[in-house]
N, C-alpha and C positions, 0 to 999 in steps of 0.2 A: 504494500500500500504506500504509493507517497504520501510528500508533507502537501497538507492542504491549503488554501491559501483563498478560497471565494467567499468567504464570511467572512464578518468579524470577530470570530473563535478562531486562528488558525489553528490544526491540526499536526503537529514535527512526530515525524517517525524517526526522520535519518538525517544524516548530517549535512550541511549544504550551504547553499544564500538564495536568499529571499529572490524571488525574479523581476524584483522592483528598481532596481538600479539602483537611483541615489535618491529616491523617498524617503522621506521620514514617516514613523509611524510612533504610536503613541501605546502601549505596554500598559495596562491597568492592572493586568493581574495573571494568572494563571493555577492549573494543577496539572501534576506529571504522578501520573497511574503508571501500575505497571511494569514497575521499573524492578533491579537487581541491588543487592543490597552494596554497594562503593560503587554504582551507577556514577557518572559523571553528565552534566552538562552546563555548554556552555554558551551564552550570547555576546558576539561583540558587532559593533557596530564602525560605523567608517571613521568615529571620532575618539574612535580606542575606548570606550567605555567595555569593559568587559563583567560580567555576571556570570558566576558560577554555582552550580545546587551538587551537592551530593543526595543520593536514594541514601534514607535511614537500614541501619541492620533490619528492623522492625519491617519486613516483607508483605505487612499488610496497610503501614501507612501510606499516605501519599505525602507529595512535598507542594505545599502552595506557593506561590510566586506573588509578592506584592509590590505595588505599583512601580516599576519603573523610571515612568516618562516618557518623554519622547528620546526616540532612538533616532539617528541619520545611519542613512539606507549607503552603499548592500548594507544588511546585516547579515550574519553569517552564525548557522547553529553548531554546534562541534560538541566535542568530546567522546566517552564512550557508552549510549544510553541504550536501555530497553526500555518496552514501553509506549505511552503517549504522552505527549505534552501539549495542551491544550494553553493557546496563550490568548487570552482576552484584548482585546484592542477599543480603544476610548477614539472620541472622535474629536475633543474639544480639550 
């Protein structure tokens, strides 16, 4: 399955950049299910802001992501994750 990208939920499976170029987007929030316990990941963006989540031992939590900001586009997902990451995006 790819990373999904036509809602305002994107959906990240795998690791990549955004197909937006040099957009900025706005990061509200998120959760990443499914993950593996020293799961890694990672967002960074064109202006070097980089954000990173480790998956808890506890293989049945989830990890939530709060508010960001605005990011400047590519941004780029990386590290080494299972799972979904579900990232909410604001409009204002």
């Amino acid at each position: 399955m790819p990373n999904t990208y036509n809602t305002r939920i994107w959906s990240i499976v795998t690791a990549g950049e955004t197909p937006f170029g040099t957009a900025n987007v706005k990061i509200k929030g998120g959760v990443w299910t499914g993950g593996h316990a020293a799961d890694t990941f990672t967002i960074t963006d064109v202006s070097g802001n980089v954000y990173t989540w480790t998956y808890p031992a506890n293989a049945d939590s989830d990890v939530g992501f709060q508010e960001l900001g605005w990011l400047s586009g590519p941004i780029t997902f990386g590290g080494s994750f299972n799972g979904e990451i579900n990232l909410y995006l604001g409009s204002k």
